[in-house]
N, C-alpha and C positions, 0 to 999 in steps of 0.2 A: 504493500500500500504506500502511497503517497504522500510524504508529512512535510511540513519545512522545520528546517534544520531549531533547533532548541532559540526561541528568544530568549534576550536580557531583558533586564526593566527596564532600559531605558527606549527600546525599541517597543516595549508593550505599552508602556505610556504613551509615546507615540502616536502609535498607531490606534490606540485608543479615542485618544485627541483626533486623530483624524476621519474615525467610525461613527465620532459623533456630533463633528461642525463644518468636517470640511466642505465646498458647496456643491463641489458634484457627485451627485446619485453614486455612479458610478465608482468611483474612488473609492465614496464609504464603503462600497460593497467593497473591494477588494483589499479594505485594511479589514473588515469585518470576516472575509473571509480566511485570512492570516490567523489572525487571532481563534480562528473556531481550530484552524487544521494542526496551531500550538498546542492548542488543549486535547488536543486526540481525538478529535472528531473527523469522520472517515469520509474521502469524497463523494461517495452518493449524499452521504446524511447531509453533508452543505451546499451542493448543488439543491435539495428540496427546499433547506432553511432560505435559501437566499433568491431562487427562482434562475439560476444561471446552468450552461450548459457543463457537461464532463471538463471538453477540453479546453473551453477558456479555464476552468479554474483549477487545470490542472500546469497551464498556463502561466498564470499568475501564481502559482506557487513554485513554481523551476524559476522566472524571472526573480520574485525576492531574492532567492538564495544564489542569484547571479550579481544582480547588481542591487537589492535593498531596497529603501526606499521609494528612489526614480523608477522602480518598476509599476507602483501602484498609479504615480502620476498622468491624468490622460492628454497624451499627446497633439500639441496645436495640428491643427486640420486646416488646408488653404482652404478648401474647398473651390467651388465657380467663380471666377473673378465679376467683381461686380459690375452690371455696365452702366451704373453712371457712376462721374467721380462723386467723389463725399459733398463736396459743395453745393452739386447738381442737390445729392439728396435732399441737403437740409431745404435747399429750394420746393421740393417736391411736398417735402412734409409740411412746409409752412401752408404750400396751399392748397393740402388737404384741409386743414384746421379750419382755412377758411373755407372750404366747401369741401364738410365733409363725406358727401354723397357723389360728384359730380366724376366718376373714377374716371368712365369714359370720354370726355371731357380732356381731363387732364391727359391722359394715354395720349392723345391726339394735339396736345399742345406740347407736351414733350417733344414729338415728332418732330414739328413742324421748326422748332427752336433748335435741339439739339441736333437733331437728324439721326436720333436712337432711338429704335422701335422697341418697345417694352409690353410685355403683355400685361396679364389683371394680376396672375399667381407673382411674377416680377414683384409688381405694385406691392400686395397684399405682404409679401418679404420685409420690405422698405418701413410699410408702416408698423407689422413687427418687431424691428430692430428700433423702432423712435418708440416704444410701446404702445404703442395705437391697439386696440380692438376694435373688429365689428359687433355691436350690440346694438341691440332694440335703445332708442331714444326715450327716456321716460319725458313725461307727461308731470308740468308744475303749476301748482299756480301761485309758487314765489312772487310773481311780479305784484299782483293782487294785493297779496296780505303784509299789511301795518305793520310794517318794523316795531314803531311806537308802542302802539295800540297793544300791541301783543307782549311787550315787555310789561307794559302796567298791568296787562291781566295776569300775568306770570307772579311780580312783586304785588299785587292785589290777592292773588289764592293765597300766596306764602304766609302772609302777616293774617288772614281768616284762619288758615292752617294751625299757625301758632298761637291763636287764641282757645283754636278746637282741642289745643292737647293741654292749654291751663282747662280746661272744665267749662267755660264762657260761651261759648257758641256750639253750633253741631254745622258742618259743612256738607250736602249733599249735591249730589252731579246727577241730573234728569237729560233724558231721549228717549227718540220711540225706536223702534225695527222691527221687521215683517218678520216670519217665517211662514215659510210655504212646504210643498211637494214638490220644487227644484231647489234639490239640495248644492249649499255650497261643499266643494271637490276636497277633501285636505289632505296631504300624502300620510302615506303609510305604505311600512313595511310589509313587500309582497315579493310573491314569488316570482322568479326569472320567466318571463315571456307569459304571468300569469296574471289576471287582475282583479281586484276586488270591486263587484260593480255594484254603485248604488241605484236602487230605483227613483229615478224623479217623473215626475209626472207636471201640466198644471192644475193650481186650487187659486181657494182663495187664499188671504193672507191673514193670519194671525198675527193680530199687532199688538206686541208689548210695549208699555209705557212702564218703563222705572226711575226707581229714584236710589241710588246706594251712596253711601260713603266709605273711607277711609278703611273700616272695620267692618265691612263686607254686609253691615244692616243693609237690607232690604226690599222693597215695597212697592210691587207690580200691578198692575191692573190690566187685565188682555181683552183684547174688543174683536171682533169678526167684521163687522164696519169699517168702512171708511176713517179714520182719525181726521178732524176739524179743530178749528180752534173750540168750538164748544167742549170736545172729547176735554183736550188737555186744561184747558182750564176748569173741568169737574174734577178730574185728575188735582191739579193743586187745590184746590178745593177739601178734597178729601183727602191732602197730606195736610194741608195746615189745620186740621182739625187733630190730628194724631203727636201734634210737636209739644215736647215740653219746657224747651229754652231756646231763644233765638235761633233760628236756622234757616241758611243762607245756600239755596238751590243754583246751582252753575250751569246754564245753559246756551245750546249754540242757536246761531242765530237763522233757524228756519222759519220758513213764512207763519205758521200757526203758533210761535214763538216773539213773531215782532207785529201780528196784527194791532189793530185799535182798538178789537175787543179784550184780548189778551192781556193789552195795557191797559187797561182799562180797571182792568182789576188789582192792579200792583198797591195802591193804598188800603187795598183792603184787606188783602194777602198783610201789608206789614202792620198792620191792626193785631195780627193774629202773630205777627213776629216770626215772618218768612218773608223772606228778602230773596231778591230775585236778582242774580249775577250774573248779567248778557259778557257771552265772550268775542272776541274780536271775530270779524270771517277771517275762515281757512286755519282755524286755528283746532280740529278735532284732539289732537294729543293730551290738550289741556282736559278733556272731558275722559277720566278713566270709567266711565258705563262704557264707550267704546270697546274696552277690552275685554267686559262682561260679554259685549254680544256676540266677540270673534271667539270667545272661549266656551260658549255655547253653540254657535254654528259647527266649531271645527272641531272640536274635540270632545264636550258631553254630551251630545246628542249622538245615538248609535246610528249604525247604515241600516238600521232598518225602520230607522223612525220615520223617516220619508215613504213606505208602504201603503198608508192610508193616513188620510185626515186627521183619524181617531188615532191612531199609534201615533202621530205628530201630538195630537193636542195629549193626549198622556204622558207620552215622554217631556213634553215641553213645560207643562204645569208640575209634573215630580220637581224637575229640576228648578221652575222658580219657585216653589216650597221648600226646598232645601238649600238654596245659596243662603252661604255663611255658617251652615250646617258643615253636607256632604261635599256639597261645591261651595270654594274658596278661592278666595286670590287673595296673595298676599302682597297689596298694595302698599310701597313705600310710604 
């Protein structure tokens, strides 16, 4: 069998150091493989551990005990010479950045300038080596939302926040969301080329209005109807009847949230000592019921609550029965 010649320590440290920082894949595998075939472990059994064939690593253990060290190092590769010079590229890449769709475009203005015909894979090189990716463009609506506005609501929760944990107020976070029979998708662990299918179907929408805070309290109301401002403002109605010290509802700002009936009622609401805290638009993160209802779509409701109506409204009424129970979040 196979072995390389006895390491010292200083070579096993080494090589140690170099199994577990150096930056290419390859390298660590081949001080990792030194170090297995010192300890006595036999070339099949490190070819399985490491995923490599017989004879490179039959290979790489005759070059240690040839020349050491520089044998594990991997060798500069010229590879294709590039056909434009480096300056060309930076050119190239600048006016990607500025249009960076336009491939075909550019392929053709290359041409025309340098007189070097370059294909797309070419191209697609170029902007690898400047770290470019093609990915999907998301979708903001940065430009929209209150730098300001959104800061004050931020140092406004904070200092309510810190009133809630002397004992002086209670801070609550209110929204609606639907659930229906087209279920939202969420991954899960499945078998190779095999899939876990959920039923959806269309219905109607069950629509939950809550209200929770910090300490995962509670207090749902679910309607089959339409939600109006009428709904939500019965909805406050009959949370400010439930309050037993100032408490101060955080809400975003959609239409049945900023009508004139709605306001309409806010002096009367703080009669009863529930304050009503409109948040900036675009600003959902500040609102954690948001996470209540991604945490019920995607993960406590089962694949098979989407079957019928009924299996929906049972699974979906257990679970707003038991948030803060069974279901929890533990919000900062």
């Amino acid at each position: 069998m196979l072995f390389v010649n006895p390491l010292n320590e200083a070579e096993k440290l080494t090589l140690e150091a170099m199994r577990d920082n150096h930056p290419l894949a390859i390298t660590r595998k081949r001080a990792h493989s030194i170090l297995l075939s010192d300890n006595g472990y036999h070339i099949p059994y490190i070819t399985e551990i490491l995923g490599v064939c017989r004879q490179s690593l039959a290979l790489w253990i005759k070059n240690w005990d040839l020349v050491g060290l520089l044998a594990l190092i991997e060798d500069t590769r010229s590879g294709r010479p590039r056909k434009l010079p480096a300056e060309e590229e930076k050119k190239v890449i600048t006016k990607i950045k500025d249009s960076p769709r336009g491939i075909k475009k550019l392929i053709a203005e290359i041409a025309d300038k340098t007189g070097i015909t370059i294909g797309k894979e070419t191209l697609r090189r170029i902007c690898k080596r400047a770290g470019l990716k093609w990915k999907r463009i998301k979708k903001t609506l940065k430009n929209e939302k209150d730098d300001k506005a959104y800061q004050d609501a931020v140092d406004n929760l904070s200092e309510l926040l810190k009133k809630e944990k002397q004992g002086k107020i209670e801070v609550f976070y209110f929204d609606e969301s639907g659930f229906n029979l087209q279920p939202c998708v969420p991954y899960a662990w499945q078998e190779n080329k095999k899939y876990i299918k959920v039923p959806s179907s269309r219905s109607k929408n069950l629509n939950v209005l809550g209200f929770i805070n910090h300490n995962c309290q509670f207090e749902s109301f679910v309607f089959e109807n339409t939600v109006d401002t009428d709904v939500v403002v019965a909805c406050f109605d009959k949370f400010a009847q439930k309050i037993e010290k100032p408490t101060y509802v955080v809400i975003d700002n959609a239409p049945t949230h900023t009508s004139d009936y709605f306001l309409a009622h806010l002096d009367e609401w703080e009669k009863s000592g529930l304050y009503v805290i409109p948040l900036p638009a675009y600003s959902p993160e500040l609102n954690i019921i948001e996470i209540l209802w991604r945490k019920i779509k995607y993960e406590w409701l089962s694949f098979g609550a989407t079957e019928s109506l009924t299996s929906l409204r049972n699974e979906l009424f257990d679970i707003l029965k038991n948030i803060g129970g069974e279901y929890t979040i533990a919000y900062s």
